[in-house]
C-alpha positions in Angstrom: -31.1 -33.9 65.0 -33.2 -31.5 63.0 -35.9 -29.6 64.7 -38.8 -29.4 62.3 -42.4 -28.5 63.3 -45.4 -31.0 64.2 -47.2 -28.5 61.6 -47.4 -26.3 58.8 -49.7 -24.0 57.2 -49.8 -24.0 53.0 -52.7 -21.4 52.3 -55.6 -22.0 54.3 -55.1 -25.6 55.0 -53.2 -27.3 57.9 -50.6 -30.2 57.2 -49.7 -32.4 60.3 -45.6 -33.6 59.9 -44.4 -36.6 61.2 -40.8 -38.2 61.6 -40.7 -42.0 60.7 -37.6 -43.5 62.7 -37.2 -45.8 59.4 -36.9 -45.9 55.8 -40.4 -47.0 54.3 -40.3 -49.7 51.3 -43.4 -49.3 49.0 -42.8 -51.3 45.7 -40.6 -49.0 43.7 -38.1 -49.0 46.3 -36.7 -47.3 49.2 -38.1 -43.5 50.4 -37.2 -40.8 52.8 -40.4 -39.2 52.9 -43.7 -38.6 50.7 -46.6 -36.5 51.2 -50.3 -37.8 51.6 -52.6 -34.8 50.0 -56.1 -37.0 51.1 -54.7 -36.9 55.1 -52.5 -33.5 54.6 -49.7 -35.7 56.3 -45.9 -34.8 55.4 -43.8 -38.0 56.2 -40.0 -37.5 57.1 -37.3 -40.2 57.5 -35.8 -38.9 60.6 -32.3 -39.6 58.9 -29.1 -37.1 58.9 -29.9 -33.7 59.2 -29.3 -33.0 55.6 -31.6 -35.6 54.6 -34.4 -34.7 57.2 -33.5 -30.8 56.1 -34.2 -31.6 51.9 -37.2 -34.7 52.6 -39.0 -31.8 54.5 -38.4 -29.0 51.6 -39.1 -31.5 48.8 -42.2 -32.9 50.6 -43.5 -29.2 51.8 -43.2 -28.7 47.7 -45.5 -31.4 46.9 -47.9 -29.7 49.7 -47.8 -26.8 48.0 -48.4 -27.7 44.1 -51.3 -29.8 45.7 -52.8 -26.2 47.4 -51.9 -24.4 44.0 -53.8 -27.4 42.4 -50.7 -27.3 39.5 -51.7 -30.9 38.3 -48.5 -31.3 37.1 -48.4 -35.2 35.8 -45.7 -36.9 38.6 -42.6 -36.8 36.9 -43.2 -33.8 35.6 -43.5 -32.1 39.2 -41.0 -34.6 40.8 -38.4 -33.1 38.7 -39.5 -29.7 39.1 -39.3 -30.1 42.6 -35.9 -31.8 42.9 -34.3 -28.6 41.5 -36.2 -26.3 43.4 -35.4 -27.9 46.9 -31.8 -27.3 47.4 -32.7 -23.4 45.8 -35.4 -22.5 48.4 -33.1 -24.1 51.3 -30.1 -22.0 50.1 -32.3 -19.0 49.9 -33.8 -19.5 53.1 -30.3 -20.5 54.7 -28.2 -17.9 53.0 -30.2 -14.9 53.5 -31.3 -14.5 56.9 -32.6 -10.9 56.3 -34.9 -12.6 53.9 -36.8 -14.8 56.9 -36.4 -12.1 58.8 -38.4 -9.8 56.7 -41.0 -12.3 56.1 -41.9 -13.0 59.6 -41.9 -9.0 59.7 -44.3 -8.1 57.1 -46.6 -11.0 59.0 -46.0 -14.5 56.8 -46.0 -17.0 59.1 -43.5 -19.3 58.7 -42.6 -22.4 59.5 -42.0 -24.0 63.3 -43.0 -20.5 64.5 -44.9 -21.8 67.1 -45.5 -25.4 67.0 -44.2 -28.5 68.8 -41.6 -30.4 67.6 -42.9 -33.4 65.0 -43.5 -36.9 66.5 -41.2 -39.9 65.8 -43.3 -42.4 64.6 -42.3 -46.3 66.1 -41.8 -49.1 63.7 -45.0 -51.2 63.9 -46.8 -47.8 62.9 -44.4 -47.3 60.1 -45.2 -51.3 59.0 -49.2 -50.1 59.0 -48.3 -46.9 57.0 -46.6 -49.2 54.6 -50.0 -51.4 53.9 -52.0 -48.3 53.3 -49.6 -47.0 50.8 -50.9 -47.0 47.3 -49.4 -49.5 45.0 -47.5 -47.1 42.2 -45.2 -47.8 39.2 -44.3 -44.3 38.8 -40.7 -43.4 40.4 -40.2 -42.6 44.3 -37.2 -40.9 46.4 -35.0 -43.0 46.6 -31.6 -42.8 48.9 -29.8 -43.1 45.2 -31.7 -39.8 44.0 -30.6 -37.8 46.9 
C-alpha cells in the first residue's frame, strides 16, 4: 500500500487527505477520488498503488487550480489535469535530484512530516455519498484511468 500523507499544504492553505476503503458512486458513475474545495478535503480510493499514486496527483491538481483560482470551466481543467498527472509523477519519480533540491532550497513537500492518511470505513463513505453534489458534468471513472 501507498504511504501518502494525512495533509498537505497548497500555498497558505491546509488540505486534510483521506483514504476511502471503497469506490464512491455519485450519479455519473464510479470515482477513485475527488477533491472538496468548500472542506479542503482530498478523497483517495485506497485502490492499487498506481491508482492511489495518480488519484492523489490528479486530485492534489484540482487543489491547486482551486488556490491559483484558474476557474477553468470542468472539462476544461479535467483534461488539463489528466495530462499533467502522469508528467508531474514521472518528473518527481524520475529525477530524484529534483525532490532533493526542493526540499533543499526549503519547499516543503509532501508527507514531510505528517501522519499517514486515515482509511475511511464504509458507513462513512455511504454519508460522504449523500452529501455529494448532484452533477451531470463527467467524473473519474475506473474506465478513464
Amino acid at each position: 500500500m501507498l504511504s501518502i500523507p494525512d495533509r498537505i499544504y497548497i500555498g497558505d492553505m491546509e488540505w486534510r487527505v483521506f483514504l476511502l476503503e471503497t469506490w464512491v458512486t455519485r450519479p455519473s458513475g464510479t470515482t477513485l477520488g475527488w477533491t472538496d474545495e468548500a472542506t479542503q478535503h482530498l478523497y483517495i480510493y485506497d485502490g492499487t498503488e498506481d491508482q492511489v499514486a495518480d488519484t492523489f496527483f490528479h486530485e492534489v491538481l484540482h487543489a491547486v487550480f482551486f488556490q491559483a483560482a484558474t476557474w477553468l470551466p470542468y472539462d476544461q481543467e479535467e483534461q488539463l489535469i489528466r495530462r499533467l498527472t502522469p508528467v508531474l509523477r514521472g518528473l518527481m519519480r524520475d529525477n530524484p535530484m529534483f525532490v532533493d533540491a526542493a526540499r533543499h532550497l526549503g519547499v516543503r513537500l509532501i508527507g514531510d512530516t505528517h501522519d499517514l492518511a486515515p482509511v475511511l470505513q464504509l458507513e462513512d463513505i455511504e454519508d460522504l455519498e449523500r452529501m455529494l453534489p448532484v452533477t451531470d458534468e463527467a467524473e473519474d471513472t475506473d474506465e478513464s484511468k
